[in-house]
N, CA and C atoms as an extended XYZ file, in Angstrom:
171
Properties=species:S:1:pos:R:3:atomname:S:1:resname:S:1:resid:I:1 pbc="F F F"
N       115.302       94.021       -0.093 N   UNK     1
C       116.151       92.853       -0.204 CA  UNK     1
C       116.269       92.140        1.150 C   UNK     1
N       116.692       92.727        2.185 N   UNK     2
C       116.469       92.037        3.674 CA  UNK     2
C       115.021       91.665        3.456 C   UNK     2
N       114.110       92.247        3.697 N   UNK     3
C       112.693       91.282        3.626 CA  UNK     3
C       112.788       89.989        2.743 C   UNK     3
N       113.359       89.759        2.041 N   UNK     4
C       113.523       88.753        0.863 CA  UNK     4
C       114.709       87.812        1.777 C   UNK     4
N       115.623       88.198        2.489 N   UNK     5
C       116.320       87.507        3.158 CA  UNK     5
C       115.915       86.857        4.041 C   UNK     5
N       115.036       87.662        4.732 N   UNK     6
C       114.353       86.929        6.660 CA  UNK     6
C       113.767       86.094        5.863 C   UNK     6
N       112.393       86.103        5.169 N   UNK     7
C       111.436       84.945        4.431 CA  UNK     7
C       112.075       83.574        4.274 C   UNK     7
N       113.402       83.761        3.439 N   UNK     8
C       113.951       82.426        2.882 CA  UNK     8
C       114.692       82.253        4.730 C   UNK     8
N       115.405       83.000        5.367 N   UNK     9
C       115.644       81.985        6.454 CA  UNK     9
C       114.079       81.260        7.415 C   UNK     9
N       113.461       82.167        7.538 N   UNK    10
C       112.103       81.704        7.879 CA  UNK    10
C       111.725       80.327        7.413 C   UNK    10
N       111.724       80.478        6.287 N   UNK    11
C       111.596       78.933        5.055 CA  UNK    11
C       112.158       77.731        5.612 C   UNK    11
N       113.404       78.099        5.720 N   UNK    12
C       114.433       77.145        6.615 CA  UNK    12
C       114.629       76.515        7.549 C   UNK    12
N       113.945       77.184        8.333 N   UNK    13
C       113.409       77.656        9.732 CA  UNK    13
C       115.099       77.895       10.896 C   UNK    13
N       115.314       78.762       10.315 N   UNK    14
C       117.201       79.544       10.810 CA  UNK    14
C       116.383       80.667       11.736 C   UNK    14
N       115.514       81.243       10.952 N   UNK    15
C       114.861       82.516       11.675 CA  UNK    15
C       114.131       82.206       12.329 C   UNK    15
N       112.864       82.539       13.413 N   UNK    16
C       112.211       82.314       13.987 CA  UNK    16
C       110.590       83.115       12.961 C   UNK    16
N       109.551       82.224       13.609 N   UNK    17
C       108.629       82.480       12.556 CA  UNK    17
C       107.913       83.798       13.040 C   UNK    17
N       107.084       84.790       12.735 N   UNK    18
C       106.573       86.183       12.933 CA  UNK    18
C       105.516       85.375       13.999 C   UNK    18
N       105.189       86.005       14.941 N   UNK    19
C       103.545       85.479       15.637 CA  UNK    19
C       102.503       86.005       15.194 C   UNK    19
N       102.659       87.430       14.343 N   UNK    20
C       101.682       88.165       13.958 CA  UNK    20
C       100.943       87.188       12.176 C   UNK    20
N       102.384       86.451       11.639 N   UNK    21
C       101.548       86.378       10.588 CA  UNK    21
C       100.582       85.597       10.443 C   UNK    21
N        99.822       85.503        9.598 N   UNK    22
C        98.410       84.272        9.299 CA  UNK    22
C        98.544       83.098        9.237 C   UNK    22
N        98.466       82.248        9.917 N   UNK    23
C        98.358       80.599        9.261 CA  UNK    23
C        97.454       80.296        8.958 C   UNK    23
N        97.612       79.797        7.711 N   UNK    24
C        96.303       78.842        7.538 CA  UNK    24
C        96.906       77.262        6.708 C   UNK    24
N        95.936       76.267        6.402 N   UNK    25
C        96.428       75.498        5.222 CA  UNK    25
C        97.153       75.599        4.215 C   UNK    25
N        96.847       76.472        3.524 N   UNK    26
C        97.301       76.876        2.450 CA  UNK    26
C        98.736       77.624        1.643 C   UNK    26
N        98.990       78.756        3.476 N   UNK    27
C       100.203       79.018        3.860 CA  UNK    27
C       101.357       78.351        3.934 C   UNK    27
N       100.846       77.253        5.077 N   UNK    28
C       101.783       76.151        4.792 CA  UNK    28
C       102.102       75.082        4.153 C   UNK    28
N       101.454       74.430        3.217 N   UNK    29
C       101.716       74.169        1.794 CA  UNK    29
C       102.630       75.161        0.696 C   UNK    29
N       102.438       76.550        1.494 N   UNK    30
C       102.981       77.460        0.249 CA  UNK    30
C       104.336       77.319        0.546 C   UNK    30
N       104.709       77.554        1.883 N   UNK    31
C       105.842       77.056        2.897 CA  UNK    31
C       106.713       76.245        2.353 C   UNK    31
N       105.984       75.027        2.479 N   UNK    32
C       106.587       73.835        2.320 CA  UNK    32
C       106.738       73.742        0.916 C   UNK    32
N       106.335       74.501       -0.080 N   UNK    33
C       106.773       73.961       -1.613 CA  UNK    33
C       107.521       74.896       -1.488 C   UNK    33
N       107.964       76.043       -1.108 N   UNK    34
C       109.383       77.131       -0.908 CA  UNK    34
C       110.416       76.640       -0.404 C   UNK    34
N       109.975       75.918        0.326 N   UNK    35
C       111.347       75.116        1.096 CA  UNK    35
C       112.495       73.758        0.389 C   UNK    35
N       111.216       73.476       -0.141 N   UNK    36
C       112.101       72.448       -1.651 CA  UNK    36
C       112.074       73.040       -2.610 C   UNK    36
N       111.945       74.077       -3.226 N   UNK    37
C       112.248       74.899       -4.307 CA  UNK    37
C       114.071       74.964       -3.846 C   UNK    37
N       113.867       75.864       -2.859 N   UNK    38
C       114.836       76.736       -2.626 CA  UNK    38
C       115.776       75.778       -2.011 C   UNK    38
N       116.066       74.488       -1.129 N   UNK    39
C       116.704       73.426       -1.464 CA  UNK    39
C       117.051       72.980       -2.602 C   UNK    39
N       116.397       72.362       -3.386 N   UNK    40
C       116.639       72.023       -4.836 CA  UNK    40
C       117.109       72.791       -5.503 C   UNK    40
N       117.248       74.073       -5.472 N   UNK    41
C       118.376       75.354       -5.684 CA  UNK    41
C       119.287       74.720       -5.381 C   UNK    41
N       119.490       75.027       -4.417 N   UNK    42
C       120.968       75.090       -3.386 CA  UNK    42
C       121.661       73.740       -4.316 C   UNK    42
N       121.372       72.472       -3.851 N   UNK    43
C       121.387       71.653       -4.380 CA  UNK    43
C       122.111       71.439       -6.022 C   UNK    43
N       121.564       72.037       -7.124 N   UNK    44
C       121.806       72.207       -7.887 CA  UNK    44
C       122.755       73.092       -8.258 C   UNK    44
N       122.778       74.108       -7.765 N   UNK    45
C       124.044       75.173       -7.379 CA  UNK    45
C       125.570       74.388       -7.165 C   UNK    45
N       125.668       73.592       -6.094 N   UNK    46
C       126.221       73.184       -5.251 CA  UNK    46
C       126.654       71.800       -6.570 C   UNK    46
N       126.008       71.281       -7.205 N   UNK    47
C       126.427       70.153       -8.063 CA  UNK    47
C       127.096       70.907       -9.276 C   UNK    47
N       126.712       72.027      -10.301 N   UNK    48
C       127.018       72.754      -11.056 CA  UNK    48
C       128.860       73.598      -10.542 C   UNK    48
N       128.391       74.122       -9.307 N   UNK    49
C       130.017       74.449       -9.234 CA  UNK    49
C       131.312       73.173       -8.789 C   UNK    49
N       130.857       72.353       -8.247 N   UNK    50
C       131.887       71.191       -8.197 CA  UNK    50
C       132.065       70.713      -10.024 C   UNK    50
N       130.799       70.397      -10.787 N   UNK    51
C       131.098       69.984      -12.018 CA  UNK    51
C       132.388       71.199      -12.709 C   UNK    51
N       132.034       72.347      -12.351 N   UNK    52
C       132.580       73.647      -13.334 CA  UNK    52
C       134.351       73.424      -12.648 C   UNK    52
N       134.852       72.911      -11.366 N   UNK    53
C       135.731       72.902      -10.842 CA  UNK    53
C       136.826       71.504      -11.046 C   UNK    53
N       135.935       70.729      -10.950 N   UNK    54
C       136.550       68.898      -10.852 CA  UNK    54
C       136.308       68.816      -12.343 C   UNK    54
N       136.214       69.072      -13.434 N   UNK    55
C       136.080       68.295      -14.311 CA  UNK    55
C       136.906       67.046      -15.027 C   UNK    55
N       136.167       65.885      -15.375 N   UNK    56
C       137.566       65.066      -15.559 CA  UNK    56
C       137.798       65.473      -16.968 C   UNK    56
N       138.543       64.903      -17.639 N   UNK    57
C       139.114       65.119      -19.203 CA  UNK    57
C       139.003       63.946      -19.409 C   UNK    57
């Protein structure tokens, strides 16, 4: 579960990136579509609990 934690701050870029791991093209494309996944999470999260809280009548 920590390994699953560093990655997504990595994603973020909160963490600092490994020097050992591989870059290539492809990596970072993979990167970068993780990074708006997992935004667009948040995001949606973040709209869902204000709706579940404020609701009007």
């Amino acid at each position: 579960m920590k390994k699953i934690f560093d990655q997504i701050l990595r994603y973020l870029y909160i963490k600092k990136r490994d020097p050992d791991a591989p870059t290539n093209t492809n990596i970072k494309l993979m990167h970068g579509m993780n990074r708006i996944s997992i935004l667009l999470f948040v995001i949606a999260l973040i709209i869902m609990i204000t709706r579940l809280f404020f609701k009007h009548h």
